[in-house]
C-alpha positions, 0 to 999 in steps of 0.5 A, a space after each residue: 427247084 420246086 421239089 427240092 424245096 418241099 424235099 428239104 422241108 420234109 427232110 427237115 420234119 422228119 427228125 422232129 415227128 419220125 426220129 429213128 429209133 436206136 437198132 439193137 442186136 437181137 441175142 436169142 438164147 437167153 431172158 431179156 433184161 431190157 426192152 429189145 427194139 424189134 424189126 421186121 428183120 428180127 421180129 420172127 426170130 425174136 417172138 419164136 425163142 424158147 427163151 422167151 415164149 412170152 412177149 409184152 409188144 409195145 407199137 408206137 410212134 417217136 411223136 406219140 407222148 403216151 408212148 413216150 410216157 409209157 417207155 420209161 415204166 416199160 425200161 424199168 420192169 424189164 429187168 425185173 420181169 426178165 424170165 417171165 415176159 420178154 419186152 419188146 417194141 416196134 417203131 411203126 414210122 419205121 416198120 410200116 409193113 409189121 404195123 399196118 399190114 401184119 398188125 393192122 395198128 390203128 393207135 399208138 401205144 398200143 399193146 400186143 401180147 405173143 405166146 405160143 405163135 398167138 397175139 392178142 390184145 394186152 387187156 389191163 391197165 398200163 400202169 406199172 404194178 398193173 403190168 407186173 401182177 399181169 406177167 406174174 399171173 402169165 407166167 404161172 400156170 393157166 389152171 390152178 389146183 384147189 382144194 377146197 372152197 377158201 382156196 377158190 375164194 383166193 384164186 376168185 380175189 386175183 381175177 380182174 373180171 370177178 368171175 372164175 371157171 371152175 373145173 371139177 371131174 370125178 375121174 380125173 387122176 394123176 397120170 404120171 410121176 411128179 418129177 418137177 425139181 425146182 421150185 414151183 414145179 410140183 405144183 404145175 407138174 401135179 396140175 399138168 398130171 390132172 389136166 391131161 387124164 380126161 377130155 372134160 378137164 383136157 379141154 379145160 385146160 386148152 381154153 385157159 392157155 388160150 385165153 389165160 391173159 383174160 380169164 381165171 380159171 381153177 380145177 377142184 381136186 377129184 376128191 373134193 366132192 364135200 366141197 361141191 355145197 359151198 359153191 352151190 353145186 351140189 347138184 352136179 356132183 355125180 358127173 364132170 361140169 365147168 362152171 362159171 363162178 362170181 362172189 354173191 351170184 348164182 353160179 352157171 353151169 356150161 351145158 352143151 351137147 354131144 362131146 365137149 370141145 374147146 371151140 365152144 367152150 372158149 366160145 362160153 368163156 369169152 360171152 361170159 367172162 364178165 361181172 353180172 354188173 360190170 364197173 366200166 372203166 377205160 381197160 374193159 370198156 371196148 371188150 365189154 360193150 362188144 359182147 353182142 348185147 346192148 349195155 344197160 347201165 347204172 350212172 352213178 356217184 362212186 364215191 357216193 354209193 355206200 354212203 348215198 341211199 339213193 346212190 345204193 339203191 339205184 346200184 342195188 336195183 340194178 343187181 337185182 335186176 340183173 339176178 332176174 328178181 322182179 321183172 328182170 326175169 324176162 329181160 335180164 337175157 337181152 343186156 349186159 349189165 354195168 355200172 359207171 362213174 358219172 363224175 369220173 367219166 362226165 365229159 364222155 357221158 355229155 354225149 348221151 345228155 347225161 350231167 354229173 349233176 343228175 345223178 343217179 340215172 339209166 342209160 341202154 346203150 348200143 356201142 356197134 350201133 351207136 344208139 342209146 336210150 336215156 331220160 333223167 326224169 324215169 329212175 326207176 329200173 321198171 318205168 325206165 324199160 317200159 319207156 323203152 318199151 311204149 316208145 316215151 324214151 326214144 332211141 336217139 344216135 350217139 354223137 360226139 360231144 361237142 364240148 370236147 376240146 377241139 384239140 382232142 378230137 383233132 388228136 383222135 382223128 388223127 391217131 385213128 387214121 394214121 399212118 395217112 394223116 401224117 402223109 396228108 400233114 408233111 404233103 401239106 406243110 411242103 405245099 405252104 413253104 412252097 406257096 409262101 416261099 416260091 422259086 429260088 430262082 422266079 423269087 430272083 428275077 422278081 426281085 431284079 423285075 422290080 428293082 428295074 422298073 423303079 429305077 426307070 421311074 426315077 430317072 424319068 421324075 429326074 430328067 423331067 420328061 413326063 408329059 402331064 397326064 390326067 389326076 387319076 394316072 400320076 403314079 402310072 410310069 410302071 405301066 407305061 413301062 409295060 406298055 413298051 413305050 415312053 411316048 404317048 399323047 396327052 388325049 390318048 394316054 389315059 385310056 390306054 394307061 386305064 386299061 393296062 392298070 385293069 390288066 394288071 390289077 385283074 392279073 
């Protein structure tokens, strides 16, 4: 009866924290034009479809109130992106083996992309116009073609890191016959033509497919050597080089030795892909603080900068700085360098003792370590390091800010170690019913225990032949009960009565 109980309340639970998710049939073939439930029994067959080569994979959970707010954007795009990017979604309380063993999901929603038998993480903001300009650009192709310096200025504008490769090889040339008839394929075929001419620009293109969902990457014609100046590369003009590009900034060039090949130069483009000074936001935090150096950053009043000389200046620093001017020359190699919003994200910021109230300041901060350096009272850049440097700005440990909504971080813990937490949270919910409920069948012979217990007493009180006992035991006829007997002597009773009443009361 024990276990059925606590089976009856897990049972009863379950449709309020892991409701089914609707099964759809799986029609291959053609362009989805709605989001397509995915199973494991579908899940190959479905990501393996010529009609559909690239895939926006939603992993979530029916309790999740991100997911649930996310769905409904998800159901109306489909339609539109039918032909680009196929949606898909997959019920992790239902397809445990896809989201913890394959995919190893440790918070919902989160968002995976498939191309080409590779997944990686969705790397841009969630919001609808967000995800479109990001199916729009996945389904042009990888590398585009320009011509001249404002052509590149142009690709430059759609890049979400501010940075763009640039490709550029002398010997590049078309190989074959344009053959393209729709719309849009002359200008894919023509850049197909070029890609494939030499190993430089061969390699180029392979790493831009690869990493297309994160980088921007453009390929200038062989023919536009006068070009070469306006980029700052006039220098390189004689042979074929990548570079990396970025408004205002000195481009670099990918040196390396021997043979080019893609292993190395994905390498590049994955340590570089970044701004010179990075404005953090939620969408590149994680990626950003992860390239193997510490973040040195500038906390800031956004909406100050601009407007703000001290707001300007501590920015300005920064950039310079980070351009190696000054005595950034010899440790501009050792961080990272970024920007953030003290006001926007001030709750995050109380763990590293920064208030929005005093703003501007320096933070170097060590997201694997969790370590961090910060002190409001040095503002300048110099003074700021060499407090680093002498040991006046101590290393300290990142904490969790303690005046966090408890909730919250109850919530992060949660989502973080599901799918145990939830196990944990059903195993003890059967626990309190059962502590709290019992036995249907004990909580019976409790309940007639009790009823003829008090129906002896009373009709001993009413046939009046209770001797009289002590002051302290006039409610004692339960435990005489219990002692199996009615009989007792006036000088003895009380002891033993004594003793049962502790027996009991201990028990």
């Amino acid at each position: 009866m024990k276990f059925n109980l606590i089976a009856k309340t897990i049972m009863a639970l379950l449709p309020l924290v892991t409701p089914l998710a609707a099964a759809s049939e799986l029609v291959t073939g053609e362009p989805h034009d709605t989001v397509i439930t995915l199973t494991e029994d579908n899940f190959e067959t479905a990501i393996n479809d010529p009609a559909n080569g690239l895939w926006l994979l939603k992993f979530y959970a029916p309790w999740c109130s991100h997911c649930k707010k996310l769905a409904p954007v998800l159901d109306t795009m489909a339609s539109y992106l039918s032909g680009r990017i196929a949606i898909g979604k997959i019920d992790c309380t239902v397809e445990e083996n896809l989201c913890q063993k394959q995919f190893e999901i440790r918070g919902y929603p989160t968002l995976k992309i498939s191309r080409d038998g590779d997944f990686f993480e969705y790397p841009g903001k969630r919001d609808p116009d967000s995800i479109i300009t990001f199916a729009e650009k996945m389904s042009e192709p990888a590398v585009t073609l320009v011509h001249n310096h404002q052509e590149a200025s142009d690709v430059m504008q759609t890049s979400s890191t501010g940075v763009m490769f640039l490709a550029y090889d002398p010997k590049a040339k078309e190989v074959s016959k344009n053959t393209a008839k729709d719309k849009g394929g002359d200008e894919l075929t023509l850049v197909e033509k070029y890609l494939a001419s030499t190993n430089t620009v061969q390699v180029f293109g392979q790493v831009a497919r690869k990493v297309q969902d994160k980088a921007t990457f453009a390929l200038l014609h062989p023919g536009s050597k006068d070009q070469l100046a306006l980029f700052g590369l006039a220098h390189a003009s004689k042979s074929a080089f990548i570079a990396k590009i970025e408004n205002d900034v000195a481009p670099m060039l990918y040196e390396h030795s021997g043979v080019l090949n893609s292993m190395d130069f994905m390498d590049f483009v994955k340590s570089n892909n970044v701004a010179l000074v990075t404005d953090l936001q939620s969408h590149n935090f994680r990626s950003v603080a992860h390239l193997g150096k510490p973040l040195f950053i500038a906390v800031v009043d956004s909406a100050k900068v601009d407007k703000d000389d001290v707001m300007t200046n501590c920015v300005s620093n920064l950039r310079n700085f980070a351009k190696g001017k000054g005595n950034g020359k010899d440790v501009k190699d050792d961080y990272k360098f970024a920007t953030m919003d003290g006001v926007k994200w001030s709750k995050f910021l109380k763990q590293f003792s920064i208030e929005k109230s005093a703003l501007p300041q320096y933070l170097i901060l060590d997201v694997p370590k969790r370590k961090f350096y910060q002190n409001e009272t040095f503002p300048d850049i110099d003074a700021f390091l060499q407090g680093v440097k002498d040991g006046s700005i101590e290393e300290r440990d990142q904490v969790l800010d303690e005046s966090s909504n408890p909730f919250e971080r109850f919530h992060a813990f949660f989502v973080k170690y599901l799918p145990y937490t939830m196990t944990g949270f059903l195993l003890l919910v059967g626990l309190m019913f059962y502590f709290i409920l019992g036995d249907d069948e004990e909580e019976i012979r409790y309940q007639e225990m009790l009823k003829a217990q008090r129906e002896r007493m009373e009709k001993r009180i009413a046939e009046g032949k209770k001797k009289a006992m002590k002051e302290d035991c006039f409610e004692c006829g339960i435990c005489i009960d219990l002692l199996g007997t009615n009989e007792f002597d006036e000088k003895h009773s009380c002891d033993r009565l004594r003793m049962a009443i502790e027996t009991i009361h201990n028990f």
